[in-house]
Backbone as CSV, one residue per row, in Angstrom:
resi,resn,N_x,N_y,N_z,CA_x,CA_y,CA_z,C_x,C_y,C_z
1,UNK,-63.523,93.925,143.686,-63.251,92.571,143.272,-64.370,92.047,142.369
2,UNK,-65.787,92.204,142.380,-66.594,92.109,141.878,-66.565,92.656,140.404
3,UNK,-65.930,94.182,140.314,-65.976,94.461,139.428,-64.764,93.453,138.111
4,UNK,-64.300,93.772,138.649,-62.956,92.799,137.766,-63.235,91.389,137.178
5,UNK,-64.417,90.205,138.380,-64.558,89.313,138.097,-65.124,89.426,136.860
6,UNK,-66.401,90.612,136.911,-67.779,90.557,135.749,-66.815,90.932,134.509
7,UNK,-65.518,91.479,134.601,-64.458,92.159,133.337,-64.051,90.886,132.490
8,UNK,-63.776,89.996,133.943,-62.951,88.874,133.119,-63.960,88.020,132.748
9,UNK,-65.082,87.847,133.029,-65.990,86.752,132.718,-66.315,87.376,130.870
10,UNK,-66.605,88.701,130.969,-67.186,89.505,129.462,-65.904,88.969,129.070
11,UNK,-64.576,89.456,128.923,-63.552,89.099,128.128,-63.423,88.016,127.451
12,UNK,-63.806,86.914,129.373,-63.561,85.552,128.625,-65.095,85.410,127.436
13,UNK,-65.764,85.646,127.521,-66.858,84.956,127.052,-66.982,85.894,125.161
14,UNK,-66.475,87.183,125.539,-66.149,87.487,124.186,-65.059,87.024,123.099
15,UNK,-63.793,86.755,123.694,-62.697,85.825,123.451,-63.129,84.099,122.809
16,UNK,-64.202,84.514,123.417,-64.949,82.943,123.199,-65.982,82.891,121.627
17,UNK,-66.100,84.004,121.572,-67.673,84.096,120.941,-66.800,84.401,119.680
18,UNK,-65.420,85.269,119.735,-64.870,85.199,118.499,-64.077,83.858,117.729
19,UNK,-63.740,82.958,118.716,-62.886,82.209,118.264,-63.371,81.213,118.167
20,UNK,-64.776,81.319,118.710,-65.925,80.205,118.043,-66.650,80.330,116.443
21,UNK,-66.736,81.710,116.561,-67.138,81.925,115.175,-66.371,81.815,114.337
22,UNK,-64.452,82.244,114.271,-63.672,81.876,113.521,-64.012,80.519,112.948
23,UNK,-64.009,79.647,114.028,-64.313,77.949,113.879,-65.280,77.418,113.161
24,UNK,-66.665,78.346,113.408,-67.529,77.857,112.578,-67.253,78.432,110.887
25,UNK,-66.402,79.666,110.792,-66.248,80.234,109.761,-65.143,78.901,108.942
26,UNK,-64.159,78.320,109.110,-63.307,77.122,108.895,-64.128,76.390,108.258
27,UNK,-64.720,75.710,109.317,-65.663,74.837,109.458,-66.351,74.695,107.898
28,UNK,-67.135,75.748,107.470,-68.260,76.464,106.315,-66.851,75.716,105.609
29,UNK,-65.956,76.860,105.078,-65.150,76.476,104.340,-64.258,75.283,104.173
30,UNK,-64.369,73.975,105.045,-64.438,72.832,104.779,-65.099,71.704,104.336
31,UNK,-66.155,72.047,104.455,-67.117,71.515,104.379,-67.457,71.708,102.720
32,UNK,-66.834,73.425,102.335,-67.104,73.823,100.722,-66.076,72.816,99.605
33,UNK,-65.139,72.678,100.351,-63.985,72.511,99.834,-64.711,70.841,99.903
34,UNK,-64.672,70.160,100.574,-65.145,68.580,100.544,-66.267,68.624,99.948
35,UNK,-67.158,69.095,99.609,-67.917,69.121,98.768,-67.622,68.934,97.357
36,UNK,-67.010,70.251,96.957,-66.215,70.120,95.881,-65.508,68.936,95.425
37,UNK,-64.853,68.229,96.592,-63.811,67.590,96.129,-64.842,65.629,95.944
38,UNK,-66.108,65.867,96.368,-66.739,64.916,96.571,-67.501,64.655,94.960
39,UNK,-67.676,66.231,94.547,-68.126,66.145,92.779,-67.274,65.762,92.270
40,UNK,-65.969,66.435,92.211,-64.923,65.754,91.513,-64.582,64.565,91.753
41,UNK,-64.581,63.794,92.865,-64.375,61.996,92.668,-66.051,61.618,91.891
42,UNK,-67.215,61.725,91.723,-68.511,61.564,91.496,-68.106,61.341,89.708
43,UNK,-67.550,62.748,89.839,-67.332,62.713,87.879,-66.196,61.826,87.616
44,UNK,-65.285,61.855,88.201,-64.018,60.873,88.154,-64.574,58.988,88.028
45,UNK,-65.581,58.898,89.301,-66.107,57.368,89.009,-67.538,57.295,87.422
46,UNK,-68.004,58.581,87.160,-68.854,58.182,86.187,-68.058,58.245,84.974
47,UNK,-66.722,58.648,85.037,-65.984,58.800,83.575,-65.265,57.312,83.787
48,UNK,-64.877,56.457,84.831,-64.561,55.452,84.905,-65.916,54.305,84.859
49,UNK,-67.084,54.373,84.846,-67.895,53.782,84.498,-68.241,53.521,83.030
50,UNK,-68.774,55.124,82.236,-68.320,55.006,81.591,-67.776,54.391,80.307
51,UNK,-66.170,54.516,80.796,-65.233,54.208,79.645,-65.409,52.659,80.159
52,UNK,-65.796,51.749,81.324,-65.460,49.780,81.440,-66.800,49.663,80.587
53,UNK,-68.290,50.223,80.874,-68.817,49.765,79.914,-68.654,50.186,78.550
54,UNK,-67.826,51.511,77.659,-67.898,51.359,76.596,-66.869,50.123,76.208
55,UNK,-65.471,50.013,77.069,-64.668,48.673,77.241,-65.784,47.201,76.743
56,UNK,-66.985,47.353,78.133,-67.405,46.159,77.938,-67.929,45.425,76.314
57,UNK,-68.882,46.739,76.174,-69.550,46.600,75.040,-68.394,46.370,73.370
58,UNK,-67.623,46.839,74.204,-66.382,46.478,72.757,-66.094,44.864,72.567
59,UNK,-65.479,44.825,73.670,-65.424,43.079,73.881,-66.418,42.473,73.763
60,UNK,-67.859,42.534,73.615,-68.857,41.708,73.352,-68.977,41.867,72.099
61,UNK,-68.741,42.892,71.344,-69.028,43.189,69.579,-67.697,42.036,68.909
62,UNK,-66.444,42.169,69.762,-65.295,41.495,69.332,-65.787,39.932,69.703
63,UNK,-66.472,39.647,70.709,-66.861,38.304,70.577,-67.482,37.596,69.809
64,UNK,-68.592,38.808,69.494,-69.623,38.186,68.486,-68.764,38.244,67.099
65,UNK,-67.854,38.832,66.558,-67.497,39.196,65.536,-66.705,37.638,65.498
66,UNK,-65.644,37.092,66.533,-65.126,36.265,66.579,-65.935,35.147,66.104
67,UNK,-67.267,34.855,67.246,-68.210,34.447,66.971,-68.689,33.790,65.501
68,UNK,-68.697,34.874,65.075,-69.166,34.819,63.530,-68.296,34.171,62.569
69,UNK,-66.679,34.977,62.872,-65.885,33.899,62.028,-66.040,32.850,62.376
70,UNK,-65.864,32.143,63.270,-66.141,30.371,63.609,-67.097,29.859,63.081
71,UNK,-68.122,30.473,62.742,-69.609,30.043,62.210,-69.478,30.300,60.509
72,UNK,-68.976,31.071,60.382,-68.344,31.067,58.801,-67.457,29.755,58.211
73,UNK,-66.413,29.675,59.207,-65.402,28.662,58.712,-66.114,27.817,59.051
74,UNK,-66.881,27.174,59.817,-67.254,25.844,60.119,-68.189,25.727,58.757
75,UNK,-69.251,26.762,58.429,-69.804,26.588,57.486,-68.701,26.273,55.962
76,UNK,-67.848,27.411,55.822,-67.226,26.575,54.664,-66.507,25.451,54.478
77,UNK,-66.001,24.934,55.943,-65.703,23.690,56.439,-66.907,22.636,55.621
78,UNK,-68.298,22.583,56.208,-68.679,21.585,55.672,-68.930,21.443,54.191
79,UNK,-69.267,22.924,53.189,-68.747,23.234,52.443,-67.959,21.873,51.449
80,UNK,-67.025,22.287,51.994,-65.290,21.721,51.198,-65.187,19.935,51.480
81,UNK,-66.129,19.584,53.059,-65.954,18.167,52.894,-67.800,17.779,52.025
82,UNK,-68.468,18.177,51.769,-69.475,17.834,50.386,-68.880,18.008,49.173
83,UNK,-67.724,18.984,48.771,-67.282,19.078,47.792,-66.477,17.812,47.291
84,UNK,-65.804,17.821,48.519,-64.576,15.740,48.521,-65.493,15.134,48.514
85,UNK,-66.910,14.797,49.165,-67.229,13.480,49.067,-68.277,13.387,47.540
86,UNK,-68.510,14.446,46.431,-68.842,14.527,45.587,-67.934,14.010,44.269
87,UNK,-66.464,14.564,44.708,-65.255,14.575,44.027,-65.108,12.637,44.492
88,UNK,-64.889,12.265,45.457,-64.723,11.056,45.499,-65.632,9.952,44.722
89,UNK,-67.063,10.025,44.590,-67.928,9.463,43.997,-67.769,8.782,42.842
């Protein structure tokens, strides 16, 4: 009886030692795979960074550009009313 117990205890404990290591073997290879998949969102948010600030910086060139026309027309605005009140004289 003795002998059989020490059979089944090795069995169990080898049964064990493989299907633990399977696990840790998974394991490795999840861990590779989320890795991976953790660069690829990394590059995914710096290509979405990025493209909002080259976005941003567009819209600030388009502001200033806007900008500028208003400061143009207002200038030829006053312009055109020195020209009338010369013409009126």
């Amino acid at each position: 009886m003795n002998e059989a117990a020490q059979i089944v205890i090795a069995a169990s404990v080898t049964i064990l030692t493989i299907v633990l290591s399977l696990v840790g073997v998974q394991i490795i290879f999840l861990l590779r795979d989320l890795r991976k998949t953790l660069a690829k969102i990394d590059s995914i948010l710096e290509d979405t960074q990025n493209f909002s600030s080259r976005l941003s910086h567009s819209l600030d060139s388009f502001g200033a550009t806007i900008s500028g026309f208003k400061t143009a027309l207002s200038i030829l605005g006053f312009f055109k009313k020195e020209k009338e009140k010369k013409e009126n004289e």
